[in-house]
MARPAVEX-100823 format. One line per field, with one value per residue: residue in one letter; chain; y, x, z of N, C-alpha, C in turn. Coordinates in Angstrom, 3 decimals. Layout:
N
code (a|...) .
unit (A|...) .
nnorth (Y|...) .
neast (X|...) .
nup (Z|...) .
canorth (Y|...) .
caeast (X|...) .
caup (Z|...) .
cnorth (Y|...) .
ceast (X|...) .
cup (Z|...) .
% end
This chain:
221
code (x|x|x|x|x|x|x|x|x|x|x|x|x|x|x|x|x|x|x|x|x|x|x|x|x|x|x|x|x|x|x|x|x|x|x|x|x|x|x|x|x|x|x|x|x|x|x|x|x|x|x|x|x|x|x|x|x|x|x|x|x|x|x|x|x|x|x|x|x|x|x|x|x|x|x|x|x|x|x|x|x|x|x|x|x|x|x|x|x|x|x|x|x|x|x|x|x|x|x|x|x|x|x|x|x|x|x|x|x|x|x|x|x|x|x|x|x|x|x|x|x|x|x|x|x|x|x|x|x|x|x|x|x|x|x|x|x|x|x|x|x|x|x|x|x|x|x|x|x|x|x|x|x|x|x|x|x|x|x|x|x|x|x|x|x|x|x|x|x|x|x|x|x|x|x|x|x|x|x|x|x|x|x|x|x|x|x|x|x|x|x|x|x|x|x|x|x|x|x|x|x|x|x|x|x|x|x|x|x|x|x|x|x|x|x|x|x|x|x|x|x) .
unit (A|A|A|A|A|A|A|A|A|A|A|A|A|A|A|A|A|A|A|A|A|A|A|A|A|A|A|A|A|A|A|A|A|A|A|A|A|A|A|A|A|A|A|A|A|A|A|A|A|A|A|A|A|A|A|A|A|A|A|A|A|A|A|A|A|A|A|A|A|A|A|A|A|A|A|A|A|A|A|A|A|A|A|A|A|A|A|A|A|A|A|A|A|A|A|A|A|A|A|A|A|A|A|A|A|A|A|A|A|A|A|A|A|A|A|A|A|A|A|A|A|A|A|A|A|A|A|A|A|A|A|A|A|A|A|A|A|A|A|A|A|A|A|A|A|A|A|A|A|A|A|A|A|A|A|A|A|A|A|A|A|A|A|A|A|A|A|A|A|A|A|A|A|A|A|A|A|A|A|A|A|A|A|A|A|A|A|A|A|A|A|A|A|A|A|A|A|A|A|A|A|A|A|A|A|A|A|A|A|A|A|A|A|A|A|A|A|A|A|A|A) .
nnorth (20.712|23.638|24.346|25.169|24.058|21.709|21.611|22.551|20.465|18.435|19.053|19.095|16.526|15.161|15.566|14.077|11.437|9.776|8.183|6.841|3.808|0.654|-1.546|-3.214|-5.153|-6.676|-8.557|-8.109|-5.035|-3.812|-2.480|-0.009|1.044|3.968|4.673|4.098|5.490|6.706|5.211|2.673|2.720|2.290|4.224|5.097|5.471|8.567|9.435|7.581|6.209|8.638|8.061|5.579|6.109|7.884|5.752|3.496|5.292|5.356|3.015|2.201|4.446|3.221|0.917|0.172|2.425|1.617|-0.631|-1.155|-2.521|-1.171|-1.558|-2.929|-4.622|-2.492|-0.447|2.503|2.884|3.140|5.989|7.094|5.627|6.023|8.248|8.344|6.908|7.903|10.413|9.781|7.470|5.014|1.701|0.798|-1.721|-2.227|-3.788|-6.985|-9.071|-11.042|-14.711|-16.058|-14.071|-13.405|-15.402|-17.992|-18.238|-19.306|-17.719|-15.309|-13.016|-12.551|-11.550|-9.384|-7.726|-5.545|-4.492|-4.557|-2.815|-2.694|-2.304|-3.007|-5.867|-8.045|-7.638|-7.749|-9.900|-12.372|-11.152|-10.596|-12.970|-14.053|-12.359|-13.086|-15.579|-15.584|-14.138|-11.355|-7.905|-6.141|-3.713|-2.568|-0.666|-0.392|-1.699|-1.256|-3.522|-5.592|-8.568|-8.762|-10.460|-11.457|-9.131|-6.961|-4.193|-2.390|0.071|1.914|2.808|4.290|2.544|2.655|3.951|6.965|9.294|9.127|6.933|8.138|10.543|8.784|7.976|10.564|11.371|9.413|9.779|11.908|12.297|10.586|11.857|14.012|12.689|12.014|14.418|16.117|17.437|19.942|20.156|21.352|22.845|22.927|19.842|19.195|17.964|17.802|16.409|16.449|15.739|13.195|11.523|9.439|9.462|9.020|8.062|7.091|6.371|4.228|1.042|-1.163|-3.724|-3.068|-2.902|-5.898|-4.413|-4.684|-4.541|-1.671|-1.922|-4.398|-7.560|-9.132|-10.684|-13.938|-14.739) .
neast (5.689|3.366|0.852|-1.487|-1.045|-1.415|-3.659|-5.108|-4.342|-5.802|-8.067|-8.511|-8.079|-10.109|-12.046|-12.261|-13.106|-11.363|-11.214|-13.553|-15.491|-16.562|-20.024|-19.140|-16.706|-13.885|-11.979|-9.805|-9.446|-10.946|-9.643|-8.447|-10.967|-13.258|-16.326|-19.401|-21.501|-24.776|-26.370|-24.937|-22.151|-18.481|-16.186|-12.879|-10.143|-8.583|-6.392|-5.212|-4.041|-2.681|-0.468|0.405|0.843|3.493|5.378|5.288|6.283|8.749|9.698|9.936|11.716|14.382|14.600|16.113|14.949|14.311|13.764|11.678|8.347|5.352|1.840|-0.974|-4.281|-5.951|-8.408|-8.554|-6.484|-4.467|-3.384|-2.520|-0.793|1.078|1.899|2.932|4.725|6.446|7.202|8.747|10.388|9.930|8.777|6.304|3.908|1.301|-1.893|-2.725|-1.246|1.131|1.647|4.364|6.220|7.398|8.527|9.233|12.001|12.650|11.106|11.041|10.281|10.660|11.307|13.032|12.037|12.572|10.738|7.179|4.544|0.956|-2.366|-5.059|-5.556|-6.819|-7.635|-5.390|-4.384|-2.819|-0.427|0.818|0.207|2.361|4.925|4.719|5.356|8.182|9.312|9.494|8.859|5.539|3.149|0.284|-2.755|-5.538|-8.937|-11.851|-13.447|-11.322|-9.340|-6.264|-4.844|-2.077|-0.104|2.782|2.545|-0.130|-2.216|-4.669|-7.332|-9.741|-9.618|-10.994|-12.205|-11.643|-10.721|-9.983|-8.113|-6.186|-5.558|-4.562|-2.138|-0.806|-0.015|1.471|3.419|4.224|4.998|7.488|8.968|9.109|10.699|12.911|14.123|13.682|11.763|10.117|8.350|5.178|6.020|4.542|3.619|5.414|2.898|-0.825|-3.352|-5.415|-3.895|-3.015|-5.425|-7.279|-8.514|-11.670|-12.768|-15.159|-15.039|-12.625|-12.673|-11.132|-9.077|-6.747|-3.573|-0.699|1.624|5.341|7.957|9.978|12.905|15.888|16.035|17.130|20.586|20.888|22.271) .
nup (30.292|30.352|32.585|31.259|28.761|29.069|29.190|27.259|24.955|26.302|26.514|23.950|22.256|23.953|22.055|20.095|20.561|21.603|24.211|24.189|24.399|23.663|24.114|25.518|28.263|28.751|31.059|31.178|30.460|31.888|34.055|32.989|32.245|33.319|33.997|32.693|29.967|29.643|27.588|27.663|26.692|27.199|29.125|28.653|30.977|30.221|31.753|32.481|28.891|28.135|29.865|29.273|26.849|27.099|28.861|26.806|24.333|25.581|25.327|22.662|22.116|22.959|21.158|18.024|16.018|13.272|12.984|14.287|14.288|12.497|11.897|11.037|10.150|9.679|8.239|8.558|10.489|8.931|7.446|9.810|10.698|8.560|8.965|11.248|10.810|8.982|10.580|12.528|11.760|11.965|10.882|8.966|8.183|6.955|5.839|5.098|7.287|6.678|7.012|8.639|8.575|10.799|11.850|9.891|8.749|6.222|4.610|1.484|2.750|5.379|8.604|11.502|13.443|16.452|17.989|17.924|17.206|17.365|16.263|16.542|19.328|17.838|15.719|14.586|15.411|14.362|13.440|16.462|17.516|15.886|17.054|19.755|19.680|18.478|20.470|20.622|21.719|22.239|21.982|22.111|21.024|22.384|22.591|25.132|25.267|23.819|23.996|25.996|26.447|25.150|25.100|25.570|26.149|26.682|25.223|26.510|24.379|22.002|19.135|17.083|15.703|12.667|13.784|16.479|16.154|14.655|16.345|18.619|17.085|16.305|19.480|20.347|18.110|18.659|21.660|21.223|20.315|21.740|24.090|22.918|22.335|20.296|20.133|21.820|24.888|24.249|21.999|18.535|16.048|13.370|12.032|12.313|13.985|12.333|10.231|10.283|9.982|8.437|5.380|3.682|0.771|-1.524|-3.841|-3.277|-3.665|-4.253|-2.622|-0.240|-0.991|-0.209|1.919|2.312|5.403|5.044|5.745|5.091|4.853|7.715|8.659|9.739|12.555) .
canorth (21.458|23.982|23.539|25.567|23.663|20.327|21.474|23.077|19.236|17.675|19.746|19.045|15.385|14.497|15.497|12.969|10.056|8.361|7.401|6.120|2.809|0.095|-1.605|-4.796|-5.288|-7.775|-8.579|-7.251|-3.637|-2.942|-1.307|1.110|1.943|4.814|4.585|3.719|6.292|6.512|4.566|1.848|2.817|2.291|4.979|4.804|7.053|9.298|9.881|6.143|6.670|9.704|7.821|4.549|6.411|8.206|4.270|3.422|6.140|5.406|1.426|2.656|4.860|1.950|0.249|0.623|2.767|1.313|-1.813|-0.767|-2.333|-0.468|-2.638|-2.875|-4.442|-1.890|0.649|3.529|3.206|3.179|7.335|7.677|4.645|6.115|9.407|7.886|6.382|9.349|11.367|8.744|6.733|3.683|0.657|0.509|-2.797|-2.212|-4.565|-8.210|-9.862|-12.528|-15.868|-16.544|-13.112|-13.222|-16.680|-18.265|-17.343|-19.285|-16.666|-13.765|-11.095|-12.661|-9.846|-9.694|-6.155|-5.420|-4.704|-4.211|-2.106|-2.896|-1.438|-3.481|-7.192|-8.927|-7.558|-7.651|-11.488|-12.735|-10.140|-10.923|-14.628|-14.559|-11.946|-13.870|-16.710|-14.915|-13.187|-9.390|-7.254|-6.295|-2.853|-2.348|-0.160|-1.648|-0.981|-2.000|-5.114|-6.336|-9.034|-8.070|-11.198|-11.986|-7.803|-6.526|-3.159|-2.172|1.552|2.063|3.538|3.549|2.286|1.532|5.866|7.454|10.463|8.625|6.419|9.491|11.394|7.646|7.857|11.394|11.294|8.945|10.135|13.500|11.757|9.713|12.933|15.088|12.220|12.127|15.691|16.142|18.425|20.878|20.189|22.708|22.956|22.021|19.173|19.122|17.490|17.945|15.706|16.262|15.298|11.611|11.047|8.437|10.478|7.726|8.207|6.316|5.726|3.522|-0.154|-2.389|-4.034|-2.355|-4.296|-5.754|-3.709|-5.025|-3.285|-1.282|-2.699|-5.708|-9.073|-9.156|-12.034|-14.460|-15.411) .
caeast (4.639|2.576|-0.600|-2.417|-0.867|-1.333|-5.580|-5.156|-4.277|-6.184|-9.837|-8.558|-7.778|-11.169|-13.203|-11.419|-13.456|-9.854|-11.389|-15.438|-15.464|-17.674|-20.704|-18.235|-15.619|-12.975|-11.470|-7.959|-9.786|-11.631|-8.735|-8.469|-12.865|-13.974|-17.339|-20.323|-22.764|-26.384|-26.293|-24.099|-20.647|-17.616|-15.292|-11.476|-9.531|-7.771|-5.456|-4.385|-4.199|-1.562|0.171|1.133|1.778|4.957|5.769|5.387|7.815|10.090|9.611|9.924|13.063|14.690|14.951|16.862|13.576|14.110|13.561|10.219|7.455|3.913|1.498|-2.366|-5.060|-7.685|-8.121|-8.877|-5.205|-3.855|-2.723|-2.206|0.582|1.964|2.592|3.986|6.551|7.313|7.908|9.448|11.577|9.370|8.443|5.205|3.334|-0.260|-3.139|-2.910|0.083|1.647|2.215|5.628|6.797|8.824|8.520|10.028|13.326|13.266|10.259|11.520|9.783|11.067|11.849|13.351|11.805|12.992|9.655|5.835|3.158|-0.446|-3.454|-6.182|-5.448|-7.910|-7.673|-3.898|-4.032|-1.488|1.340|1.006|0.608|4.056|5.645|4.640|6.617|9.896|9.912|9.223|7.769|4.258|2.654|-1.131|-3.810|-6.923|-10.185|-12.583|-13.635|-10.276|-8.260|-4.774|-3.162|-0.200|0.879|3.644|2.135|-1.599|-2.614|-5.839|-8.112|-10.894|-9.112|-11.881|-12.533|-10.510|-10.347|-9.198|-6.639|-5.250|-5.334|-3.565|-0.739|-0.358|0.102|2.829|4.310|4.847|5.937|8.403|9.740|10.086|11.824|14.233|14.804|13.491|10.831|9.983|6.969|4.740|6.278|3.811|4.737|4.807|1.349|-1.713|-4.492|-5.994|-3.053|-2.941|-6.429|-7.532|-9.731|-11.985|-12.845|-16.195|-14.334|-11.636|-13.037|-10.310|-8.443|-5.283|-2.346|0.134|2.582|6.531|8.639|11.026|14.554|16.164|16.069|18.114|20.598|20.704|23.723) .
caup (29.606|31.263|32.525|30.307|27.803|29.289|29.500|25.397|24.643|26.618|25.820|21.972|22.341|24.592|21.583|18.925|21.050|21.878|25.459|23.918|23.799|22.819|24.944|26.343|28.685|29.411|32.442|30.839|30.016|33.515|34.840|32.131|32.552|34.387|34.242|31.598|29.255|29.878|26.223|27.669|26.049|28.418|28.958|28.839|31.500|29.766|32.146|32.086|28.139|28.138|30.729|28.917|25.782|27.501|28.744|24.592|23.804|26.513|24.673|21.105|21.990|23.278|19.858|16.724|14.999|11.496|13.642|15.152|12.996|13.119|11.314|11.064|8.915|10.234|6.841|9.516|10.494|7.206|7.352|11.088|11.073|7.687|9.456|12.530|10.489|8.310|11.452|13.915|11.284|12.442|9.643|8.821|7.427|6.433|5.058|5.525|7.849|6.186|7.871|9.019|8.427|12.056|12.151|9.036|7.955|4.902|3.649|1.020|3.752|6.822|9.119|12.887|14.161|17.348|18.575|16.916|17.614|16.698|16.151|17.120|19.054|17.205|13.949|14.436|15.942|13.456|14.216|18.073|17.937|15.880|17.655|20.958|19.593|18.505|21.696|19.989|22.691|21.279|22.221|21.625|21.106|23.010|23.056|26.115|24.204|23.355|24.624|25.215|27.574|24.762|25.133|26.243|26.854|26.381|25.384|26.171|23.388|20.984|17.783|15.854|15.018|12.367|14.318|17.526|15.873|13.931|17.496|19.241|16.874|16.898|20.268|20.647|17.768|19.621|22.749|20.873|19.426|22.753|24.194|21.872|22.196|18.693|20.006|22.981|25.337|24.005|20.421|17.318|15.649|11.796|11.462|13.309|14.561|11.302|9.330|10.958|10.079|7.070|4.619|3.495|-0.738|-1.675|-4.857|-3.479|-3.560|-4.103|-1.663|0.015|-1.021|0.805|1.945|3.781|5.415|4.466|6.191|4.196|5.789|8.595|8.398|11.232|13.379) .
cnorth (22.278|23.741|23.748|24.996|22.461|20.323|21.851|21.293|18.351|17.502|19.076|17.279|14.467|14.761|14.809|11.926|9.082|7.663|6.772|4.986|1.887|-0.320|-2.897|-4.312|-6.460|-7.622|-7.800|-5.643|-2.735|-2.147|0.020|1.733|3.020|4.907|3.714|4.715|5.875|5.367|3.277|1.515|3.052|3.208|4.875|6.134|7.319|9.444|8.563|5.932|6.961|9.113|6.849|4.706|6.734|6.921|4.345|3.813|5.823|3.654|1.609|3.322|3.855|1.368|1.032|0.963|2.575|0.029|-1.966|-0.756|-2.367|-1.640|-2.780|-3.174|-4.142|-0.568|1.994|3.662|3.771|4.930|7.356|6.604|5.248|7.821|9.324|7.700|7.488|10.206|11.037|8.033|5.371|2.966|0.553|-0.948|-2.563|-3.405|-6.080|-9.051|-10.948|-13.690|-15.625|-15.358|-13.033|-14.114|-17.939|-17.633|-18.049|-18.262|-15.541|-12.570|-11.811|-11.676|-10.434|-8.405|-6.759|-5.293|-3.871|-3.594|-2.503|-2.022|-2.076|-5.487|-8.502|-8.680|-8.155|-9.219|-12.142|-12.355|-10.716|-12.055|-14.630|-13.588|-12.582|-14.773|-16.509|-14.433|-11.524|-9.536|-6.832|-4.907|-2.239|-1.701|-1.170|-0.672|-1.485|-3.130|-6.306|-7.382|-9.287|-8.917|-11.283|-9.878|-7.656|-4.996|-2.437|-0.313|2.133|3.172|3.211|3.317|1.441|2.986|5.620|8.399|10.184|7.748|7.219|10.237|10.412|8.239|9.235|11.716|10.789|9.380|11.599|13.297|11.220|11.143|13.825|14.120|12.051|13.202|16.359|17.066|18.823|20.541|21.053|23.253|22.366|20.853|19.671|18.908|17.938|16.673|15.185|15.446|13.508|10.915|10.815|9.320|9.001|8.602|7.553|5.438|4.363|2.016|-1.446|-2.109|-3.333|-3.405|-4.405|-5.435|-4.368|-3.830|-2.662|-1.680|-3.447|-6.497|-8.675|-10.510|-12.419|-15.039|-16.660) .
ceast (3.866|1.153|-1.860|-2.300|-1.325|-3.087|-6.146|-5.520|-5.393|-8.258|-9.941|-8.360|-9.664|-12.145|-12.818|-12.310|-12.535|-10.654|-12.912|-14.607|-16.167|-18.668|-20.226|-17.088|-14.846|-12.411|-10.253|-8.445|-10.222|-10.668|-8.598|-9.859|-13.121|-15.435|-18.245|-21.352|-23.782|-26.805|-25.207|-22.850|-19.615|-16.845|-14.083|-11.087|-8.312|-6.168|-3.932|-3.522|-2.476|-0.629|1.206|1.235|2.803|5.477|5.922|6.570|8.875|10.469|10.758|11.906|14.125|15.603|15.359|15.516|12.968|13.685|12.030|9.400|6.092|2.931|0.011|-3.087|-6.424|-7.888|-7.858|-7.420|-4.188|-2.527|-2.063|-0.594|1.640|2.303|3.196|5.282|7.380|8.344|8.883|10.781|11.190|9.529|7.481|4.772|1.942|-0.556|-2.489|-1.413|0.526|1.839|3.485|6.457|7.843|9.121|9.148|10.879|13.598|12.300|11.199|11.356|10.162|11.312|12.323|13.164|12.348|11.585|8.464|4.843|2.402|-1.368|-4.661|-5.352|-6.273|-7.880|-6.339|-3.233|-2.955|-0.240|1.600|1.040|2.183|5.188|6.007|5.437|7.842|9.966|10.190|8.086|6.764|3.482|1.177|-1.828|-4.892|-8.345|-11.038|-12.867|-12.606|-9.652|-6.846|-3.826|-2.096|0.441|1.169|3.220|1.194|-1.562|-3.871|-6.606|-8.703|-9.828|-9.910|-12.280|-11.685|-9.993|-9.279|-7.943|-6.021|-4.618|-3.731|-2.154|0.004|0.378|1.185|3.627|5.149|5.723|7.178|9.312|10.488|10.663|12.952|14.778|14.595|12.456|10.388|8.485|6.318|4.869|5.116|4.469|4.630|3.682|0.302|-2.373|-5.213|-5.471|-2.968|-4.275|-6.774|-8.480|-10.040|-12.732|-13.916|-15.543|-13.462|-12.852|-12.551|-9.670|-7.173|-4.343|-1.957|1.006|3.966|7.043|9.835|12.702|14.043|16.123|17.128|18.873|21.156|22.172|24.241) .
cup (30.640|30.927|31.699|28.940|27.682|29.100|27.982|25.160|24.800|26.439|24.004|21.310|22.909|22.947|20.501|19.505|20.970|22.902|25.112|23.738|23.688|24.209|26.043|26.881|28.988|30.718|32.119|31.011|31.012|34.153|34.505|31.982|33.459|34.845|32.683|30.997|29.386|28.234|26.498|26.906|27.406|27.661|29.392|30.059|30.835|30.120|32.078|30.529|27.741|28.970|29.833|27.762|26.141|27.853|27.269|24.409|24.196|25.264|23.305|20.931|22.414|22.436|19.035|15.968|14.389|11.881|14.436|14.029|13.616|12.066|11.557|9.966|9.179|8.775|7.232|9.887|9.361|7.420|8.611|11.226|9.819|8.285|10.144|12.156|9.785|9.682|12.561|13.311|11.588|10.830|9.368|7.771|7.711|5.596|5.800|6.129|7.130|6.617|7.560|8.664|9.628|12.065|10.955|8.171|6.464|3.769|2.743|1.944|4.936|7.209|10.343|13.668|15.992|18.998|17.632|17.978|16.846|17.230|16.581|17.853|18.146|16.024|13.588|14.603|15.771|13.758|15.594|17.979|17.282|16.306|18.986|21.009|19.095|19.323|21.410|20.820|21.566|22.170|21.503|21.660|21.039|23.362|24.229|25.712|23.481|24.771|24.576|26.472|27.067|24.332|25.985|27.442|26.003|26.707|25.379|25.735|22.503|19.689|16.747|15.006|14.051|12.808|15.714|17.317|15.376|15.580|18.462|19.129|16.687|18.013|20.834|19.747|18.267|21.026|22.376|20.292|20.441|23.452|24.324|21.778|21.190|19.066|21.575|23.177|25.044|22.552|19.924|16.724|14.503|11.314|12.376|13.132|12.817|10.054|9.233|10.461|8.922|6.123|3.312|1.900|-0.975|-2.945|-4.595|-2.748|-3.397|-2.521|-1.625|0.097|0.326|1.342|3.069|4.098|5.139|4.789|5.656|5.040|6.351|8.747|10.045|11.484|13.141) .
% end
């Protein structure tokens, strides 16, 4: 990409508040801090960020796609993970994890993804504790405040925005795309920034079902 392209991005990305993040840190997150706001909000480096999304992608491409399950019960994710998958070919599972979904095969929704991404560790807890114990790598969006010892590989960012988790999965979904060859450094993708991002309804009140994912049970050896 050139550089004027790489500074377009990167001017249009800083103002999403991917890198704000809350007034706590963990020992896991300090690496990823650059400093602190006169208002005591820690800031993510960016550069760290953009870095270990291309890692991600490299992750993501890796695996059988349809096998790559995205998954979050943050509501704010909701659009940004259902675009990822549209455009990536990922799995998406939204709203509430199921017990024993990796972890008991005599369940109807058992699954055997190849590897999961999450959206928050703490919201996400469930997914990672039973990915941790099938041995599915586990790739996270983390905010300063998170603790992220049972991941595989930590992306640090605010994922508590809708603008910044829309921006997140944007982000890798574009990496995951030029990759693959599926799209030119510098190309648009299909969606924008905007497209990724949850558009919250006052109307909607009920609860968001539960959604599996789309591959059939995988049967076991």
């Amino acid at each position: 990409m050139s550089e004027s392209g790489e500074e377009d991005i990167e001017k249009s990305i800083l103002s999403t508040g991917i890198r704000v993040g809350t007034p706590v840190k963990t020992k896991f997150m300090t690496p990823f801090i650059t400093k602190a706001t006169p208002e005591g909000l820690y800031i993510i480096d960016i550069k760290k960020t953009l870095s270990r999304i291309q890692t991600a992608a490299k992750f993501i491409n890796r695996s059988e796609i349809s096998k790559v399950i995205v998954c979050s019960g943050r509501e704010y994710a909701n659009t940004p993970i259902e675009k990822f998958c549209e455009v990536t070919g990922a799995t998406q599972m939204l709203g509430r994890f199921m017990p024993g979904t990796l972890t008991n095969p005599l369940l109807p929704y058992y699954i055997e993804p190849q590897l999961v991404v999450i959206s928050d560790p703490q919201t996400d807890a469930q997914a990672v504790l039973e990915a941790t114990n099938a041995g599915i790598p586990v790739i996270g969006l983390s905010n300063t405040d998170n603790i992220t010892s049972k991941l595989d590989l930590i992306i640090p960012a605010n994922n508590r925005g809708r603008k910044s988790l829309a921006t997140a999965y944007w982000l890798l979904a574009r990496e995951v795309l030029i990759q693959k060859g599926q799209l030119k450094d510098g190309e648009s993708m299909k969606y924008g920034i905007d497209d990724f991002e949850t558009k919250i309804v006052e109307e909607e009140v009920e609860e968001e079902p539960i959604r599996t994912p789309r591959f059939e049970r995988s049967k076991r050896q």
